[in-house]
PDB file of N, H, CA, C and O in Angstrom:
ATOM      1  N   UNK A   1      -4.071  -2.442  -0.945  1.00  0.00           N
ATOM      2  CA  UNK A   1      -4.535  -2.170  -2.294  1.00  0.00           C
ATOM      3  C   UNK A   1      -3.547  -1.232  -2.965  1.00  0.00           C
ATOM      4  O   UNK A   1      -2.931  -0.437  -2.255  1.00  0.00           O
ATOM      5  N   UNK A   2      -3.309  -1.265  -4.535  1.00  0.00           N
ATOM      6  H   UNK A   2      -3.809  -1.910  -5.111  1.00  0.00           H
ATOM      7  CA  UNK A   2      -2.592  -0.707  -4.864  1.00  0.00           C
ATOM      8  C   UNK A   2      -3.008  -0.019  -5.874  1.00  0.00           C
ATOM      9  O   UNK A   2      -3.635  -0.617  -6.749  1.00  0.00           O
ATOM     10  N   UNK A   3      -2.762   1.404  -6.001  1.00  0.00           N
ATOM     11  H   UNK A   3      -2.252   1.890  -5.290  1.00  0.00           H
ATOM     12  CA  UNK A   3      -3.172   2.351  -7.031  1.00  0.00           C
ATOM     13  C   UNK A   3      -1.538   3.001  -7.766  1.00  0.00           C
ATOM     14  O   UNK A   3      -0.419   3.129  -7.269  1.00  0.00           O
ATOM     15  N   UNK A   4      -2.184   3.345  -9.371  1.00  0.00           N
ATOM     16  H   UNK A   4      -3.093   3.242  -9.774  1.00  0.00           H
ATOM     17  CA  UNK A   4      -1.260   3.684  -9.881  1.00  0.00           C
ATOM     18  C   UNK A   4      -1.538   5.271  -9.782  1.00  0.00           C
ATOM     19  O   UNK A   4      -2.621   5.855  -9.732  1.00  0.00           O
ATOM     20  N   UNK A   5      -0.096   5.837  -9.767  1.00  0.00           N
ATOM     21  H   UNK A   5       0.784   5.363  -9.807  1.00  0.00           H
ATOM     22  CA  UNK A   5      -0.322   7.770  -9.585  1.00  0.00           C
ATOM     23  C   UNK A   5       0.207   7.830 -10.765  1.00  0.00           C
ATOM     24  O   UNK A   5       0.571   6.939 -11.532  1.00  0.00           O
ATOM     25  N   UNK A   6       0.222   9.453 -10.880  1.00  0.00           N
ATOM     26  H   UNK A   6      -0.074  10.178 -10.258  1.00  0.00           H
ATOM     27  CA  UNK A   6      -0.158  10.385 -12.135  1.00  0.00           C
ATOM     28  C   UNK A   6       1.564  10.217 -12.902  1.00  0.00           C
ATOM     29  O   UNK A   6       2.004  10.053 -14.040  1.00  0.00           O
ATOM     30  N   UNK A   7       2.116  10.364 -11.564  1.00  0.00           N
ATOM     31  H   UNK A   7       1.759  10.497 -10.640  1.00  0.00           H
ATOM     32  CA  UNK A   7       3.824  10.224 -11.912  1.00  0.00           C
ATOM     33  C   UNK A   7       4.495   8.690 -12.337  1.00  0.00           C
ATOM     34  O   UNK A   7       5.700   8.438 -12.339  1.00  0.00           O
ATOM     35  N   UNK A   8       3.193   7.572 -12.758  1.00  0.00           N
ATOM     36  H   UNK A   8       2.214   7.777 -12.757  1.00  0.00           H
ATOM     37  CA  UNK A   8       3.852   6.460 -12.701  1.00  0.00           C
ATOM     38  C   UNK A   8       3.886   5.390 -11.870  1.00  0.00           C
ATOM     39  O   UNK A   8       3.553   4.231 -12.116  1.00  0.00           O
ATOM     40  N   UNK A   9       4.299   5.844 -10.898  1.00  0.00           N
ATOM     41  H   UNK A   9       4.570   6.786 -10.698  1.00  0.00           H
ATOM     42  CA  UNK A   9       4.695   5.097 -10.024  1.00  0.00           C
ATOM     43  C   UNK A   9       3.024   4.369  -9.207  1.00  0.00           C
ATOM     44  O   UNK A   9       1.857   4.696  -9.425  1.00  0.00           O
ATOM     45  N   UNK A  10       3.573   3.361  -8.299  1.00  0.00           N
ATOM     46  H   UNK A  10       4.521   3.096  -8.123  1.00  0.00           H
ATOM     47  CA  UNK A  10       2.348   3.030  -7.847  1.00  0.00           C
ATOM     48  C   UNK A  10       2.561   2.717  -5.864  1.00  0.00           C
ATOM     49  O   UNK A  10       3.302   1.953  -5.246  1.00  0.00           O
ATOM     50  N   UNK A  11       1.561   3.682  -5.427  1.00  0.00           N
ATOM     51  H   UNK A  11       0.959   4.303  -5.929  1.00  0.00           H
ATOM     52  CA  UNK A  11       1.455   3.409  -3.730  1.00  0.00           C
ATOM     53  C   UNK A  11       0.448   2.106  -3.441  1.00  0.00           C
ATOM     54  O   UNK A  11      -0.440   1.455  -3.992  1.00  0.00           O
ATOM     55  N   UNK A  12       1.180   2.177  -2.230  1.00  0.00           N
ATOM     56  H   UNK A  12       1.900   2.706  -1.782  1.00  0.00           H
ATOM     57  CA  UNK A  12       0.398   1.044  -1.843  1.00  0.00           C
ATOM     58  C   UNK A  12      -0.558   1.938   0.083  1.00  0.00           C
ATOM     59  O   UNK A  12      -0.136   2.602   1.029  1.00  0.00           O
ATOM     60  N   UNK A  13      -1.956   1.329  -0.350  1.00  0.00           N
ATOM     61  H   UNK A  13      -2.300   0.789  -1.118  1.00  0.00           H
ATOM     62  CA  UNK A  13      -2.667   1.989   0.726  1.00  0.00           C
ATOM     63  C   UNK A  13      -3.404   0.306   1.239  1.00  0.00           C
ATOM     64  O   UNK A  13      -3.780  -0.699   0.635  1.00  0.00           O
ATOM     65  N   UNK A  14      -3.312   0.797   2.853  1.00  0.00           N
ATOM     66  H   UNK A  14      -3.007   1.613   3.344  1.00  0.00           H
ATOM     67  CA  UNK A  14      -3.659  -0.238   3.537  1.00  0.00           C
ATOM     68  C   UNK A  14      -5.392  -0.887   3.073  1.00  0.00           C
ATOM     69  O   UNK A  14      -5.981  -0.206   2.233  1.00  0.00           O
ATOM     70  N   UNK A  15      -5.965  -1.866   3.495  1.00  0.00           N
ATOM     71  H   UNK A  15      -5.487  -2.419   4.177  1.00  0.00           H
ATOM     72  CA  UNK A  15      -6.768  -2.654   2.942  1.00  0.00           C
ATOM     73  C   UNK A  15      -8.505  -1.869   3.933  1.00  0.00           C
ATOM     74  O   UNK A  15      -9.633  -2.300   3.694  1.00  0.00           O
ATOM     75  N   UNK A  16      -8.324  -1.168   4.564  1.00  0.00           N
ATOM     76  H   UNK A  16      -7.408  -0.818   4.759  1.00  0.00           H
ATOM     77  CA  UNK A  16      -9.232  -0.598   5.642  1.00  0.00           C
ATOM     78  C   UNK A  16      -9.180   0.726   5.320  1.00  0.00           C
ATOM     79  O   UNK A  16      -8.090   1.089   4.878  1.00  0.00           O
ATOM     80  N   UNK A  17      -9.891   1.418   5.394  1.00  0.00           N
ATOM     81  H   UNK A  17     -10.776   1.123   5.753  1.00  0.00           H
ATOM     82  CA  UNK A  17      -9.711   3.209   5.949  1.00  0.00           C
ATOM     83  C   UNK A  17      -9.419   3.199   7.398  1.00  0.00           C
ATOM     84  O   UNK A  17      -9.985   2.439   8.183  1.00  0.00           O
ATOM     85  N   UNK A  18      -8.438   4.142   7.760  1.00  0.00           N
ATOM     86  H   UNK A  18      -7.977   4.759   7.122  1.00  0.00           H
ATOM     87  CA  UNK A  18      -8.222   4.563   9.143  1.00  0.00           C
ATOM     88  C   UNK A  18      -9.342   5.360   9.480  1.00  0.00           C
ATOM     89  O   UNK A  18      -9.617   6.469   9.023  1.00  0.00           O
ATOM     90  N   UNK A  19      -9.882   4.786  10.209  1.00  0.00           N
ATOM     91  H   UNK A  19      -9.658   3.884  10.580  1.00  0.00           H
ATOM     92  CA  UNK A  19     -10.839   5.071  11.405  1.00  0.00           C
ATOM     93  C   UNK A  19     -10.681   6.435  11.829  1.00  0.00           C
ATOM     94  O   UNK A  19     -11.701   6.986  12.245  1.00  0.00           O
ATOM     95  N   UNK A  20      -9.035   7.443  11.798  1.00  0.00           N
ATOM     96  H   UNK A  20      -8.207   6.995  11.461  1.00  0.00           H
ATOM     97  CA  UNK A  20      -9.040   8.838  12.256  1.00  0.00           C
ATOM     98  C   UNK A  20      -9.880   9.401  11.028  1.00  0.00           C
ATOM     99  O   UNK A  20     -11.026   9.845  11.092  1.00  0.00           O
ATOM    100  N   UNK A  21      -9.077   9.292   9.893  1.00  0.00           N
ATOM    101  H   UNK A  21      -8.146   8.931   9.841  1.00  0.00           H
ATOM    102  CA  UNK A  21      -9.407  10.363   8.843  1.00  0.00           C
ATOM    103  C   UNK A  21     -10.239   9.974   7.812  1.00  0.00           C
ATOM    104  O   UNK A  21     -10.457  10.684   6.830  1.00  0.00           O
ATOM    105  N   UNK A  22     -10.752   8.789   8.004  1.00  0.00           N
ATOM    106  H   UNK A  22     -10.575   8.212   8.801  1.00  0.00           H
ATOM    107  CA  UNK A  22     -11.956   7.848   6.775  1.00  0.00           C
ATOM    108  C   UNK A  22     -11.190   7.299   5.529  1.00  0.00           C
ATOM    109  O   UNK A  22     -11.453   6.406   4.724  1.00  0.00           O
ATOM    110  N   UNK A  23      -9.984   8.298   5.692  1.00  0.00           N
ATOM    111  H   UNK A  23      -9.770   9.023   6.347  1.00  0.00           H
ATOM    112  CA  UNK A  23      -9.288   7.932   4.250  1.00  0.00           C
ATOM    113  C   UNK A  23      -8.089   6.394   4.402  1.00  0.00           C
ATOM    114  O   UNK A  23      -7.567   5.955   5.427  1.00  0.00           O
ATOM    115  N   UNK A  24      -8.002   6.032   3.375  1.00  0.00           N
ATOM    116  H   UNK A  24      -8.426   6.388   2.542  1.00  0.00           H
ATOM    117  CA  UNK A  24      -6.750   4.687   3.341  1.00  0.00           C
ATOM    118  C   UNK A  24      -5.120   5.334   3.765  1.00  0.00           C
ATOM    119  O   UNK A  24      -4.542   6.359   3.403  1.00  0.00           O
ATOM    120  N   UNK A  25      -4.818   4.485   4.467  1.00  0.00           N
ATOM    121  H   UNK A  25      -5.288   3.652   4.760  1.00  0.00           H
ATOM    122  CA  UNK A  25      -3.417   4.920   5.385  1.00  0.00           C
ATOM    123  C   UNK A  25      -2.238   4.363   4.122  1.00  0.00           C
ATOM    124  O   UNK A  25      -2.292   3.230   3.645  1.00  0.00           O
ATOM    125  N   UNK A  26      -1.290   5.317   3.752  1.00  0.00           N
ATOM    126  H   UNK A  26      -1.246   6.238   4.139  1.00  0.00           H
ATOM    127  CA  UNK A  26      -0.466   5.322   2.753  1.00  0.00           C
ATOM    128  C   UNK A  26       0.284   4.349   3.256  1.00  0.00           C
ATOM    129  O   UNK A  26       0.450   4.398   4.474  1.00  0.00           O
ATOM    130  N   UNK A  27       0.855   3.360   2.594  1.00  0.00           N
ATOM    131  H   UNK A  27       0.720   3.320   1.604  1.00  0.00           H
ATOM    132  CA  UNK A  27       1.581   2.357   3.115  1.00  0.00           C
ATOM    133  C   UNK A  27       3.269   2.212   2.497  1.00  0.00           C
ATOM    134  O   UNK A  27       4.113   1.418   2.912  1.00  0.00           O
ATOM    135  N   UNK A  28       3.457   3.348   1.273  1.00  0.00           N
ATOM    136  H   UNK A  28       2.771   3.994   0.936  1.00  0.00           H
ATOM    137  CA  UNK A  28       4.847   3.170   0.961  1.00  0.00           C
ATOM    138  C   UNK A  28       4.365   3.530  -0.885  1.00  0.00           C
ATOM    139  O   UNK A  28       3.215   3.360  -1.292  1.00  0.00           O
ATOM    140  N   UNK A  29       5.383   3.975  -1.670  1.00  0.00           N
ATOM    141  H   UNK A  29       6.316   4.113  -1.339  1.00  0.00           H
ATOM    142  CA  UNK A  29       5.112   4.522  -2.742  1.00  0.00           C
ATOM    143  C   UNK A  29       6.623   3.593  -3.527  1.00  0.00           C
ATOM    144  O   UNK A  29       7.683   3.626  -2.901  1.00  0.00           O
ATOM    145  N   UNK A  30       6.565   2.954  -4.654  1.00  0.00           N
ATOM    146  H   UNK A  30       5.704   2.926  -5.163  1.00  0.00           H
ATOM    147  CA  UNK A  30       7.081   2.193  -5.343  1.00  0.00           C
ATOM    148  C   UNK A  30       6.937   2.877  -6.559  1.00  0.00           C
ATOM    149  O   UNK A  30       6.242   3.781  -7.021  1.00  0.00           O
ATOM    150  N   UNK A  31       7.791   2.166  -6.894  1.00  0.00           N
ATOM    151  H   UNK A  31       8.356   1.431  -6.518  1.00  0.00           H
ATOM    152  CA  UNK A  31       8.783   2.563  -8.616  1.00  0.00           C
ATOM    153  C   UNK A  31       7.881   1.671  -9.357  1.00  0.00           C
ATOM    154  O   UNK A  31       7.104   2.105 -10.208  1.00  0.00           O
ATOM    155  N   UNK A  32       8.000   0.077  -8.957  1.00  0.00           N
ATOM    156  H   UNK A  32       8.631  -0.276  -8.266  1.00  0.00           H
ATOM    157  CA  UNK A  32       7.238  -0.986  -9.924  1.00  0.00           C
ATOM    158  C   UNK A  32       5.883  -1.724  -9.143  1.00  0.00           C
ATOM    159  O   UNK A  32       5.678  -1.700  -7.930  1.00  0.00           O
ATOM    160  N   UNK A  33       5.242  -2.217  -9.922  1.00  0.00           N
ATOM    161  H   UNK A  33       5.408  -2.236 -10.907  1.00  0.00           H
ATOM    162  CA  UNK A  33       3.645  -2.628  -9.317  1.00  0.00           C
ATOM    163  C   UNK A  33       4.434  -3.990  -8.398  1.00  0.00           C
ATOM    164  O   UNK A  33       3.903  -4.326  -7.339  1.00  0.00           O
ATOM    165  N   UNK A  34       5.650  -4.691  -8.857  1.00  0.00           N
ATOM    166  H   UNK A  34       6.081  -4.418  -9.717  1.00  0.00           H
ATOM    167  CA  UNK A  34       5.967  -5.892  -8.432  1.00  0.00           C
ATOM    168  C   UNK A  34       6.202  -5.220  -6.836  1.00  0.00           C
ATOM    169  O   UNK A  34       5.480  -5.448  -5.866  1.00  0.00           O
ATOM    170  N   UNK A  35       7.077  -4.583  -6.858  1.00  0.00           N
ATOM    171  H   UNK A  35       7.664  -4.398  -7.647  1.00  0.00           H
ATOM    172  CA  UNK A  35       7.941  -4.176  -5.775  1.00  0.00           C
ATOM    173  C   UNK A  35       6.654  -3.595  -4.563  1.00  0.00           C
ATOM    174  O   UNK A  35       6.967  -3.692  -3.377  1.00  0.00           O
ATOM    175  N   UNK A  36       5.175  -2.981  -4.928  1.00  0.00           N
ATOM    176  H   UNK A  36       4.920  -2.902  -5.892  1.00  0.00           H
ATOM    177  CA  UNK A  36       4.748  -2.446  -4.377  1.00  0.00           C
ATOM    178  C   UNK A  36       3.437  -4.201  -3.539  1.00  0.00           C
ATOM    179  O   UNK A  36       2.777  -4.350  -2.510  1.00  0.00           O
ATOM    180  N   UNK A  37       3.703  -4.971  -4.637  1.00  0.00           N
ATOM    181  H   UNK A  37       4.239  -4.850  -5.472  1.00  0.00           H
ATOM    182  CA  UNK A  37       3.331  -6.579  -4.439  1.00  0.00           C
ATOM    183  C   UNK A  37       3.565  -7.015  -3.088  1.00  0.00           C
ATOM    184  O   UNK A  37       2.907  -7.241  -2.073  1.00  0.00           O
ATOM    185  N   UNK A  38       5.263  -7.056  -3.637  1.00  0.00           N
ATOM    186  H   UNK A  38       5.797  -6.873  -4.462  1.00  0.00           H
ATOM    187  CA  UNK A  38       6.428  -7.557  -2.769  1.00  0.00           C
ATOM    188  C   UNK A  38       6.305  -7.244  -1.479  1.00  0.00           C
ATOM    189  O   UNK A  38       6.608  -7.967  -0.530  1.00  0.00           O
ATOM    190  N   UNK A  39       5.764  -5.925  -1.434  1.00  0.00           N
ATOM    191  H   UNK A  39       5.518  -5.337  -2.205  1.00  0.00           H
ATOM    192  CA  UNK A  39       5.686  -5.220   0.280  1.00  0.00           C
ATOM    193  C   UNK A  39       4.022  -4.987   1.018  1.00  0.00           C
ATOM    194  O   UNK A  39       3.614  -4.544   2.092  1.00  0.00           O
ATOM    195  N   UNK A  40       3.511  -5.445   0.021  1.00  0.00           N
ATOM    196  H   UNK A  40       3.842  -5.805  -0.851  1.00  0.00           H
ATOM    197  CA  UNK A  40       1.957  -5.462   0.594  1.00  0.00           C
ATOM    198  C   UNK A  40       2.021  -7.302   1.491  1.00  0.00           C
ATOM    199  O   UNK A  40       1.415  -7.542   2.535  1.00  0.00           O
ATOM    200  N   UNK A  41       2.879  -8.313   0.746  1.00  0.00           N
ATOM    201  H   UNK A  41       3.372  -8.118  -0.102  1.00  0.00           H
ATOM    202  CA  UNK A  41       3.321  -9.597   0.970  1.00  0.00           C
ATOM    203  C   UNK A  41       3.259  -9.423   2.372  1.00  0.00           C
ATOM    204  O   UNK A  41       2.383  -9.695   3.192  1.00  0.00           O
ATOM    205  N   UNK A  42       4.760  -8.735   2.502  1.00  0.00           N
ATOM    206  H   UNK A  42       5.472  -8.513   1.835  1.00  0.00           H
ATOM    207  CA  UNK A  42       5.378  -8.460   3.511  1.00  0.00           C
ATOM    208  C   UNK A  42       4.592  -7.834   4.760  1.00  0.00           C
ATOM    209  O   UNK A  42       4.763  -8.278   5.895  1.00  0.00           O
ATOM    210  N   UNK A  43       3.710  -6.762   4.473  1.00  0.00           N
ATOM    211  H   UNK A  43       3.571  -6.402   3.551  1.00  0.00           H
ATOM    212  CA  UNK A  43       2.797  -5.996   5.484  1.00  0.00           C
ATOM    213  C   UNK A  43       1.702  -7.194   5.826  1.00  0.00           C
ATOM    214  O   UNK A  43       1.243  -7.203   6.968  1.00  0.00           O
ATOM    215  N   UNK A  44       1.351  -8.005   5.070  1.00  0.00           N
ATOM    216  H   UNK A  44       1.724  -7.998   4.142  1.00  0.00           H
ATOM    217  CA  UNK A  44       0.226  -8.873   5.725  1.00  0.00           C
ATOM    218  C   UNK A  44       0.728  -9.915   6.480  1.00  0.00           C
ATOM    219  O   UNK A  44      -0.056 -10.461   7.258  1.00  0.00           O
ATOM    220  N   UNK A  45       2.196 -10.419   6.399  1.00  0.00           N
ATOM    221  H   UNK A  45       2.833  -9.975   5.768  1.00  0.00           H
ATOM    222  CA  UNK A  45       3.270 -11.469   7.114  1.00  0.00           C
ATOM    223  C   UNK A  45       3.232 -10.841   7.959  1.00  0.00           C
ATOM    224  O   UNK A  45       2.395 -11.274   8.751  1.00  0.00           O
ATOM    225  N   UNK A  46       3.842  -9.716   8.395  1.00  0.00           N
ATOM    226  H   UNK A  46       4.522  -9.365   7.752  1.00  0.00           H
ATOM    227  CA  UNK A  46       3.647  -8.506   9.399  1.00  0.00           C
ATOM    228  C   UNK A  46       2.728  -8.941  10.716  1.00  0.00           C
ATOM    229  O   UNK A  46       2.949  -9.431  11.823  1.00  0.00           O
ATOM    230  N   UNK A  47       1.523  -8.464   9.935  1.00  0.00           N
ATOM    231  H   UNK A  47       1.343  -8.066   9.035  1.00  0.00           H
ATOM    232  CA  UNK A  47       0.631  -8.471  10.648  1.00  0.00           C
ATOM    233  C   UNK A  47      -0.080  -9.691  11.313  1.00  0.00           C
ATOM    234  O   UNK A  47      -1.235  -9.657  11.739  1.00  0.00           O
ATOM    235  N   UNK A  48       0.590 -10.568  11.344  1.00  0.00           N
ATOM    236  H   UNK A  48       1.528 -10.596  10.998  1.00  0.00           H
ATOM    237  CA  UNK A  48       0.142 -11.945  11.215  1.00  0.00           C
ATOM    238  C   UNK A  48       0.922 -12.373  12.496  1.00  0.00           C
ATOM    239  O   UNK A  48       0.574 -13.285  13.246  1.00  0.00           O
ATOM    240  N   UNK A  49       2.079 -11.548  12.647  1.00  0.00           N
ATOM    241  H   UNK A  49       2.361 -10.808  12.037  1.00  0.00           H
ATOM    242  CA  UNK A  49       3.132 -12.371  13.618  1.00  0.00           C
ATOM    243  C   UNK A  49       3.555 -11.424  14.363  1.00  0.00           C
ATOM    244  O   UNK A  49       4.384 -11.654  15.244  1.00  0.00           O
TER     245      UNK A  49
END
């Protein structure tokens, strides 16, 4: 999932809360919503293989 921050930019946080801390596990912080797309793509290909 992807949220936009205060500075613009937009992180990308995993699709679950981590089980340690209840909270969503930061997954990488992007310049553009595409780019933060592009690598959520990529993290679910990831996880797949």
């Amino acid at each position: 999932m992807i949220r936009k921050l205060k500075s613009g930019k937009y992180r990308l946080y995993s699709r679950k809360p981590d089980a340690e801390t209840g909270k969503r596990r930061n997954l990488g912080t992007f310049d553009t919503r595409a780019a933060a797309e592009k690598h959520e793509r990529e993290v679910q290909y990831f996880k797949r293989h």
